[in-house]
N, CA, C and O atoms as a GROMACS GRO file, in nm:
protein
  400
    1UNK      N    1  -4.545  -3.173  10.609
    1UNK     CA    2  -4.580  -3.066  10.700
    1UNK      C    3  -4.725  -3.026  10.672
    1UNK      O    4  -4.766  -3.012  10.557
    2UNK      N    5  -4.803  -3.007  10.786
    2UNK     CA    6  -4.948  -2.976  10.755
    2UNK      C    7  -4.950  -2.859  10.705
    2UNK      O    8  -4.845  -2.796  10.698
    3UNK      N    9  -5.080  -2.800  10.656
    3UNK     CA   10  -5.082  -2.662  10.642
    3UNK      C   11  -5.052  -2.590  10.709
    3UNK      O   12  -4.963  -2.506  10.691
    4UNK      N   13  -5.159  -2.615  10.861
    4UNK     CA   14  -5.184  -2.530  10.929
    4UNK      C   15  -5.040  -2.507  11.022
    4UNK      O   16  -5.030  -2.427  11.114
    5UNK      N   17  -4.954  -2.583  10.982
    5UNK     CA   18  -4.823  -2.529  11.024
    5UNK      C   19  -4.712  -2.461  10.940
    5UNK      O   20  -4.601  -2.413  10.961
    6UNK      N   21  -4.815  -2.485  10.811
    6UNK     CA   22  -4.727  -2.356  10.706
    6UNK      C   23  -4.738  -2.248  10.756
    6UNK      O   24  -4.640  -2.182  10.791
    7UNK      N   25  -4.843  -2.215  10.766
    7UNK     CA   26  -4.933  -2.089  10.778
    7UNK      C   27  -4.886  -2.002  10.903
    7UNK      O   28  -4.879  -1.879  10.896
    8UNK      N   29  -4.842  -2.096  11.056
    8UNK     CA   30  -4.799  -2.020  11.120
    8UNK      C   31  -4.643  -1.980  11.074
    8UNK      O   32  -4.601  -1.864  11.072
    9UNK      N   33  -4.556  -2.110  11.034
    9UNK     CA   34  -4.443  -2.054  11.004
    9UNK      C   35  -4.486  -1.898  10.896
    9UNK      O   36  -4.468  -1.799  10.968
   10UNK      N   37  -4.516  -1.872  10.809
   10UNK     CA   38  -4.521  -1.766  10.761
   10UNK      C   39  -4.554  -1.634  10.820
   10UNK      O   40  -4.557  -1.525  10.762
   11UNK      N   41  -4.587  -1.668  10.978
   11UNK     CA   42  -4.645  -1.562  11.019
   11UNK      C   43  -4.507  -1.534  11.119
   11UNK      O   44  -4.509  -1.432  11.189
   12UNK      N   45  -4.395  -1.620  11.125
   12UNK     CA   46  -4.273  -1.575  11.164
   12UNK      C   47  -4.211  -1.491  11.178
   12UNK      O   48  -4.168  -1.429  11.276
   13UNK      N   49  -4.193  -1.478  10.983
   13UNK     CA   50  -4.092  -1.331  10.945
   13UNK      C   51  -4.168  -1.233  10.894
   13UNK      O   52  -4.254  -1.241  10.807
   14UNK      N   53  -4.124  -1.121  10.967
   14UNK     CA   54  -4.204  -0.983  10.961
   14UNK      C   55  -4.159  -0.922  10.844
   14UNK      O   56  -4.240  -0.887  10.758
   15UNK      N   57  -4.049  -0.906  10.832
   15UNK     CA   58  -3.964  -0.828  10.718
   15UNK      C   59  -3.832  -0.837  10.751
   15UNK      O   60  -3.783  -0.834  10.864
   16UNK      N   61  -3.760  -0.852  10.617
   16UNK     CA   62  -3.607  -0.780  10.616
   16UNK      C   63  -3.561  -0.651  10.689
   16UNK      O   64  -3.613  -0.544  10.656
   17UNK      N   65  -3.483  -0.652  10.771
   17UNK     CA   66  -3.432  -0.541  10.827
   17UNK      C   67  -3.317  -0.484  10.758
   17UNK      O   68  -3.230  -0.564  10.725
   18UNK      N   69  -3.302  -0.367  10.731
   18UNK     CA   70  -3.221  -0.311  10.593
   18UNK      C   71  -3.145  -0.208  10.722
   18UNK      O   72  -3.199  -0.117  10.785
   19UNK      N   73  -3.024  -0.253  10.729
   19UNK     CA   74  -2.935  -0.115  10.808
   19UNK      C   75  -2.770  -0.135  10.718
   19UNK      O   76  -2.735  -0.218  10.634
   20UNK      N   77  -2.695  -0.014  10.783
   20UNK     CA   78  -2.564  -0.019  10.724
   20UNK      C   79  -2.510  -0.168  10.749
   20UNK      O   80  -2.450  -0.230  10.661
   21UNK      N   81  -2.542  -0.231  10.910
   21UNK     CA   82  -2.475  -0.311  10.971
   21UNK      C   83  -2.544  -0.483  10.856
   21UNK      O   84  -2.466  -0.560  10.799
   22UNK      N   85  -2.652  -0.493  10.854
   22UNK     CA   86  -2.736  -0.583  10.781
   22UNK      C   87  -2.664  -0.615  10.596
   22UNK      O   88  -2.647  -0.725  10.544
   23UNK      N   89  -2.638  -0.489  10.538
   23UNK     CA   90  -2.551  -0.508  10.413
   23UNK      C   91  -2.423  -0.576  10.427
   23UNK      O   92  -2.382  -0.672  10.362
   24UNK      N   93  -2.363  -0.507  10.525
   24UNK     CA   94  -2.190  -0.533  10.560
   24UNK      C   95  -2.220  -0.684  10.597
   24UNK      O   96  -2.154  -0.760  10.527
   25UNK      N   97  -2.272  -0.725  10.656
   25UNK     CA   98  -2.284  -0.890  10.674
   25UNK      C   99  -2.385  -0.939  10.567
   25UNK      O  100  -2.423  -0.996  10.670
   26UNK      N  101  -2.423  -0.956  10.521
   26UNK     CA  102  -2.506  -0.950  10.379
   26UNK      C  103  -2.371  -1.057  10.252
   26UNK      O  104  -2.385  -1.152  10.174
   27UNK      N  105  -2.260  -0.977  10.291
   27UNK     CA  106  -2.162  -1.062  10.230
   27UNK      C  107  -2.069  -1.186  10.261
   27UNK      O  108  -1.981  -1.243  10.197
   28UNK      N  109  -2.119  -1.201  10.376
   28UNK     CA  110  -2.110  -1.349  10.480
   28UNK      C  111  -2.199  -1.436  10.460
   28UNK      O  112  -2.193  -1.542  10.523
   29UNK      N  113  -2.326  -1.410  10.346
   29UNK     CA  114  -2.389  -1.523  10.385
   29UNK      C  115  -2.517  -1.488  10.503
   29UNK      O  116  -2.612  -1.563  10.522
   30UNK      N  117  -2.501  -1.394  10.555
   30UNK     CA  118  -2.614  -1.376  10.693
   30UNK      C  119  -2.688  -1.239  10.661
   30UNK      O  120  -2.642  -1.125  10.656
   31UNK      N  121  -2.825  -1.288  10.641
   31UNK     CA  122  -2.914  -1.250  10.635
   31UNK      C  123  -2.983  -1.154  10.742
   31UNK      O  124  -2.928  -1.182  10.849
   32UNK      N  125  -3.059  -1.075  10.760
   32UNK     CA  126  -3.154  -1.039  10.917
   32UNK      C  127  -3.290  -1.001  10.880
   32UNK      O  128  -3.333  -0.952  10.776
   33UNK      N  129  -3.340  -1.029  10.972
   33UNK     CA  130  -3.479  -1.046  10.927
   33UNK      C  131  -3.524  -0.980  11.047
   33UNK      O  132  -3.432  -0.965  11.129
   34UNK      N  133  -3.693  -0.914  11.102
   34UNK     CA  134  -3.724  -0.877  11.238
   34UNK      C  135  -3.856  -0.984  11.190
   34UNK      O  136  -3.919  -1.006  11.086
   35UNK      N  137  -3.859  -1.034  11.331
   35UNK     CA  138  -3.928  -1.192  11.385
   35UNK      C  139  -4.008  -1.159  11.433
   35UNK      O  140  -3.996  -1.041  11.467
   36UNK      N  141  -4.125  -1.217  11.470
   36UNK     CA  142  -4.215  -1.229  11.604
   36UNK      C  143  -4.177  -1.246  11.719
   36UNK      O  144  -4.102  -1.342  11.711
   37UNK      N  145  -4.182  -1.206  11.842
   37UNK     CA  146  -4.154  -1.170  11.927
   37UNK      C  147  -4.140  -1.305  12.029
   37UNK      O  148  -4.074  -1.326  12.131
   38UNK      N  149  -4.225  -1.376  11.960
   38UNK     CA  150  -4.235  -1.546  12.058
   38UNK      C  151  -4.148  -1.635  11.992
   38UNK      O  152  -4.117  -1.745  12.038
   39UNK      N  153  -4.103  -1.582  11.873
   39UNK     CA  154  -4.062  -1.672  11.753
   39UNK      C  155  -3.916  -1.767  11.814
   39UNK      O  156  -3.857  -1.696  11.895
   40UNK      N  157  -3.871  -1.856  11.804
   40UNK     CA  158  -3.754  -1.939  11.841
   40UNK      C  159  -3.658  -1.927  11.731
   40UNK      O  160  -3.676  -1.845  11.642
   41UNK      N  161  -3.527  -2.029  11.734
   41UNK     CA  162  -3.430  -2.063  11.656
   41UNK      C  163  -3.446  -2.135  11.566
   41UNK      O  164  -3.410  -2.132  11.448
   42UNK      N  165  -3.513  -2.216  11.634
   42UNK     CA  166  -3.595  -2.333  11.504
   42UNK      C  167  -3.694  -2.343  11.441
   42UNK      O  168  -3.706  -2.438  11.364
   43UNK      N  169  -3.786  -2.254  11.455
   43UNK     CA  170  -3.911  -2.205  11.381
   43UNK      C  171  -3.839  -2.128  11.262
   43UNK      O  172  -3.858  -2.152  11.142
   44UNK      N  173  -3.747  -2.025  11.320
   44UNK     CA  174  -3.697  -1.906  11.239
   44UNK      C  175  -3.665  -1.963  11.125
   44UNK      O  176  -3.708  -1.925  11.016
   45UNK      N  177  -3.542  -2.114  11.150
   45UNK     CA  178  -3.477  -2.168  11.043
   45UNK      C  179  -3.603  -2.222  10.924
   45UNK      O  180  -3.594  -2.215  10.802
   46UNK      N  181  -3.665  -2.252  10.968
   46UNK     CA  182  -3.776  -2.380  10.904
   46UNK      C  183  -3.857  -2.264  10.848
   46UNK      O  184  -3.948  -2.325  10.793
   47UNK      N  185  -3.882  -2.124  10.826
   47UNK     CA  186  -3.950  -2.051  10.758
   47UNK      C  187  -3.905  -1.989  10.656
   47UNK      O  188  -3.973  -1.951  10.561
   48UNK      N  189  -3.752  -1.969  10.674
   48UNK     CA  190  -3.636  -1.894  10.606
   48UNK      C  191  -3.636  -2.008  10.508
   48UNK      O  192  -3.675  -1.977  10.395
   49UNK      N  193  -3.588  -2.171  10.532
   49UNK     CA  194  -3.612  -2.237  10.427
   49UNK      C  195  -3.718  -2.307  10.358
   49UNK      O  196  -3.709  -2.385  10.262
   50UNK      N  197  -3.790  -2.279  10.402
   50UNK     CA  198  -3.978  -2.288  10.362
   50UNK      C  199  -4.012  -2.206  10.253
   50UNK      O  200  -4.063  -2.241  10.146
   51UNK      N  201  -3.982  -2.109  10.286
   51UNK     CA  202  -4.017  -1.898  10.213
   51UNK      C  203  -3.908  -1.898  10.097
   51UNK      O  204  -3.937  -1.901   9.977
   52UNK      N  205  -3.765  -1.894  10.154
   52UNK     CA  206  -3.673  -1.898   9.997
   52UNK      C  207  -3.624  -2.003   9.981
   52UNK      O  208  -3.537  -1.986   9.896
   53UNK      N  209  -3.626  -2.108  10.014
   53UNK     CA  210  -3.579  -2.270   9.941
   53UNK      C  211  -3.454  -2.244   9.968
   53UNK      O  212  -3.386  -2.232   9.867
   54UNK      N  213  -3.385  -2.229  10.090
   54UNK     CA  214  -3.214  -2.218  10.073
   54UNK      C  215  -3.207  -2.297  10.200
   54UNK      O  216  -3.305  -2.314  10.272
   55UNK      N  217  -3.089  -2.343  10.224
   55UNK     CA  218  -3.045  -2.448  10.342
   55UNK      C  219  -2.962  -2.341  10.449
   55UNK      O  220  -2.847  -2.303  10.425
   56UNK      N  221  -3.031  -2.304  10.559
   56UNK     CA  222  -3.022  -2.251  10.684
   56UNK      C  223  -2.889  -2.296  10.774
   56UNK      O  224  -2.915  -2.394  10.844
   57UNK      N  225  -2.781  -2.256  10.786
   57UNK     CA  226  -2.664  -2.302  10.842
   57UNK      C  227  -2.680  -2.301  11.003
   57UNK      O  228  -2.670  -2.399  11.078
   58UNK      N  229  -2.707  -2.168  11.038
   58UNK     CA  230  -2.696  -2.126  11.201
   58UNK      C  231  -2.777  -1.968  11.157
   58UNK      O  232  -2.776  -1.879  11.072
   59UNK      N  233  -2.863  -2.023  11.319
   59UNK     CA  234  -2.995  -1.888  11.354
   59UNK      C  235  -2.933  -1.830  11.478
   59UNK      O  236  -2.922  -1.892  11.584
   60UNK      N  237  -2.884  -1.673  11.451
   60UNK     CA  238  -2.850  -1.584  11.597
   60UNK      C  239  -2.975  -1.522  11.637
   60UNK      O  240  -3.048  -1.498  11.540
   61UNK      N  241  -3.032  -1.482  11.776
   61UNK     CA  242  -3.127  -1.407  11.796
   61UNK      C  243  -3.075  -1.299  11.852
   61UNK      O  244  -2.961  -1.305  11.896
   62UNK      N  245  -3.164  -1.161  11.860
   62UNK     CA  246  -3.120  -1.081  11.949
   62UNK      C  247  -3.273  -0.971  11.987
   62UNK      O  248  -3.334  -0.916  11.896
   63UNK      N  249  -3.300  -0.961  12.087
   63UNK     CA  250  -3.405  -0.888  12.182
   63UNK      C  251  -3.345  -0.718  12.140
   63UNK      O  252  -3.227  -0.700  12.171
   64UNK      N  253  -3.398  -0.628  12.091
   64UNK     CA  254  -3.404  -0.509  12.055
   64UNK      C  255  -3.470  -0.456  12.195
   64UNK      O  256  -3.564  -0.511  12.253
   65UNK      N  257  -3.414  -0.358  12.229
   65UNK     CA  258  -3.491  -0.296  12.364
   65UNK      C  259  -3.583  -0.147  12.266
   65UNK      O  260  -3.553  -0.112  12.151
   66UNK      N  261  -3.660  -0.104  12.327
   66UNK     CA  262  -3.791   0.052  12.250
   66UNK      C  263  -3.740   0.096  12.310
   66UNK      O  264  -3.723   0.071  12.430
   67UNK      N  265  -3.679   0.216  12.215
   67UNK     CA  266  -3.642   0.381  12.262
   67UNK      C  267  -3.751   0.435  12.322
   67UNK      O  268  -3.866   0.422  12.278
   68UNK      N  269  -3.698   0.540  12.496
   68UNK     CA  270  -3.771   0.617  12.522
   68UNK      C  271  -3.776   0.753  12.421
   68UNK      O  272  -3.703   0.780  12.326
   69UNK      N  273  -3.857   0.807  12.461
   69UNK     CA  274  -3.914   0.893  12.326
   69UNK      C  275  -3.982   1.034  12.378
   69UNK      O  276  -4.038   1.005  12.483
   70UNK      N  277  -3.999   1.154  12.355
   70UNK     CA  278  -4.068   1.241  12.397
   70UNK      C  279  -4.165   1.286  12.275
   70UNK      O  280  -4.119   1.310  12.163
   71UNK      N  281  -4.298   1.296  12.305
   71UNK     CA  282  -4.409   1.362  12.248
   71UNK      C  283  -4.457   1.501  12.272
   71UNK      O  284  -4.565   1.529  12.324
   72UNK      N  285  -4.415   1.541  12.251
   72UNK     CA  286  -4.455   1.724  12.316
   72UNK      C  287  -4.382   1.711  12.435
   72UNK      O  288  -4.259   1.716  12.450
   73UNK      N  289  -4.489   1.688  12.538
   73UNK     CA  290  -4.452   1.701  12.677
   73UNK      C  291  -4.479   1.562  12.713
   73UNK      O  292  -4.453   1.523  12.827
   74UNK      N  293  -4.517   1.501  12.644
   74UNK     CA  294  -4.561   1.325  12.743
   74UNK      C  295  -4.400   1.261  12.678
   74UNK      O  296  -4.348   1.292  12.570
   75UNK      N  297  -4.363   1.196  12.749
   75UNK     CA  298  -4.300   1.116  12.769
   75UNK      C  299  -4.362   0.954  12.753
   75UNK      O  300  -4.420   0.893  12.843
   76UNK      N  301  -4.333   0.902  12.612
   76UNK     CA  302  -4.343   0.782  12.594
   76UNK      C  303  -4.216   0.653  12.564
   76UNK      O  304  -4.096   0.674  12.579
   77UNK      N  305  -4.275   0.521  12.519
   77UNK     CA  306  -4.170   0.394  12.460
   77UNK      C  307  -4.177   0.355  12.398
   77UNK      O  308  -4.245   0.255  12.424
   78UNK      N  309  -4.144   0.358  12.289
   78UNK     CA  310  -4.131   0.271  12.169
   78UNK      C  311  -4.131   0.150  12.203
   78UNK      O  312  -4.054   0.103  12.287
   79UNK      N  313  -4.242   0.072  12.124
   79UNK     CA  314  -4.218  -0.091  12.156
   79UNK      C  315  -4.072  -0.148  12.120
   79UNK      O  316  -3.998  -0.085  12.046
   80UNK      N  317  -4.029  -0.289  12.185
   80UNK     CA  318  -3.904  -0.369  12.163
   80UNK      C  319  -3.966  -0.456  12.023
   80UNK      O  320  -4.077  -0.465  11.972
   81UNK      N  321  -3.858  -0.502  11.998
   81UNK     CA  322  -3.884  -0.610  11.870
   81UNK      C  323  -3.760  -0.714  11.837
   81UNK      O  324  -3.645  -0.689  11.874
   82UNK      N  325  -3.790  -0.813  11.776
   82UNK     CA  326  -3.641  -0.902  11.776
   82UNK      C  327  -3.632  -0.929  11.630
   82UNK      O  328  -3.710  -0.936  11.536
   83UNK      N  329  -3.502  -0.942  11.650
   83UNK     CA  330  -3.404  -0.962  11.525
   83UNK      C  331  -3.320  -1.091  11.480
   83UNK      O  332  -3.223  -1.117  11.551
   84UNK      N  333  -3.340  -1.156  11.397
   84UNK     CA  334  -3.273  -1.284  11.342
   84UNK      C  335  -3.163  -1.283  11.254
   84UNK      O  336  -3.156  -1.245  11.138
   85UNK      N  337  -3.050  -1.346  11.351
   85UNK     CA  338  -2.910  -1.293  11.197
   85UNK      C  339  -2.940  -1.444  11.171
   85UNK      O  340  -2.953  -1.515  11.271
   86UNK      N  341  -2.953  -1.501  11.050
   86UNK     CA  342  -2.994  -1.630  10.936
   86UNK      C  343  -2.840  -1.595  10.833
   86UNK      O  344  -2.798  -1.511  10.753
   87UNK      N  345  -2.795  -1.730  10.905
   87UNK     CA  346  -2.641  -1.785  10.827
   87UNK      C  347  -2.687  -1.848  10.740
   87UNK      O  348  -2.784  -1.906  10.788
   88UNK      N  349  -2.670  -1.885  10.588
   88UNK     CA  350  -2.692  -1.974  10.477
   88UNK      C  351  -2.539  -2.086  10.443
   88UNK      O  352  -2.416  -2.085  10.438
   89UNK      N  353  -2.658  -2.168  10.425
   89UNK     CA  354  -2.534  -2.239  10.328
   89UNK      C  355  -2.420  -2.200  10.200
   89UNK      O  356  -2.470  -2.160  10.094
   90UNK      N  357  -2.308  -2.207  10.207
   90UNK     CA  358  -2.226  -2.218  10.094
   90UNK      C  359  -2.287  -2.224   9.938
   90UNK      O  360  -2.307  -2.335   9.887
   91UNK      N  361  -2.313  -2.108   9.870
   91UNK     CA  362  -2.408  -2.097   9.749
   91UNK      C  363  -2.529  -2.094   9.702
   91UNK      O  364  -2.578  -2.108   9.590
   92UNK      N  365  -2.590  -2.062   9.862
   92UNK     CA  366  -2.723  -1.987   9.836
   92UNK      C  367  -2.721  -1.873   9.925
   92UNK      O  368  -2.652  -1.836  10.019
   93UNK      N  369  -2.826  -1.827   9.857
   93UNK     CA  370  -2.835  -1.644   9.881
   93UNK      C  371  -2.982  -1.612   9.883
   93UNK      O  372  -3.067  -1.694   9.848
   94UNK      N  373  -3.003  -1.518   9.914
   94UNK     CA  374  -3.198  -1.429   9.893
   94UNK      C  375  -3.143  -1.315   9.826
   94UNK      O  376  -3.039  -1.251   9.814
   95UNK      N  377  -3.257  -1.319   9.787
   95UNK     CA  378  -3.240  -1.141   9.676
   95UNK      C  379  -3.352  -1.076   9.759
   95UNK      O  380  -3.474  -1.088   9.753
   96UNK      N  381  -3.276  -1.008   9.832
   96UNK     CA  382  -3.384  -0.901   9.892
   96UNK      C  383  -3.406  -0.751   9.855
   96UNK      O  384  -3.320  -0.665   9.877
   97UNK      N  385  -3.548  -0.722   9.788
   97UNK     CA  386  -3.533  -0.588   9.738
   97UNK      C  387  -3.517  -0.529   9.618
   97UNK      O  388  -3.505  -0.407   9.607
   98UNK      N  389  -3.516  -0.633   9.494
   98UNK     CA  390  -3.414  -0.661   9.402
   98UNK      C  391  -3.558  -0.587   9.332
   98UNK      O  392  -3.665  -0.646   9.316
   99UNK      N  393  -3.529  -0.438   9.294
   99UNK     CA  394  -3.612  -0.356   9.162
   99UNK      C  395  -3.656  -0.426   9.029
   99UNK      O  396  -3.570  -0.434   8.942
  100UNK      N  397  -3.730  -0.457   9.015
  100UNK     CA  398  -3.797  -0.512   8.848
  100UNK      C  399  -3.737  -0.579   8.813
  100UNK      O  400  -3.759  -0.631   8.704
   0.00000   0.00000   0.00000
């Protein structure tokens, strides 16, 4: 793989997304991550095992819609953003978060 296609894969995954729902599946094996917005199924996989060396089973996507929002009196939108549920193989895992 060239560099210059490392480099974009890394520019894939934004961060771990940490919710109640993200832990509770956390013990399945499935991971979530928030993606780039252009990002695919198969980019996603190929960065996840690029970044932590683990073998990628099945990539879910899902399109987040931006809360409308009020500012004083203006009325604004929170931007949208997308979300990657990342299934692993049978005996690998990420340590996400993991204190000292």
């Amino acid at each position: 793989m060239s560099i210059k296609a490392e480099t974009e894969l890394f520019n894939v995954l934004l961060s771990p997304h940490v919710s109640e729902k993200s832990t509770r599946v956390a013990s399945d094996r499935q991971y979530v991550f928030k993606v780039s917005k252009d990002s695919q199924k198969d980019t996603i996989k190929k960065a996840v095992e690029l970044l932590f060396k683990v073998k990628v089973v099945a990539v879910c996507v899902s399109n987040v819609k931006g809360k409308k929002k009020t500012f004083g009196r203006t009325l604004g939108k929170r931007p949208g953003w997308k979300k990657a549920y990342v299934t692993l193989a049978e005996g690998d895992s990420i340590e996400l978060g993991s204190a000292g």
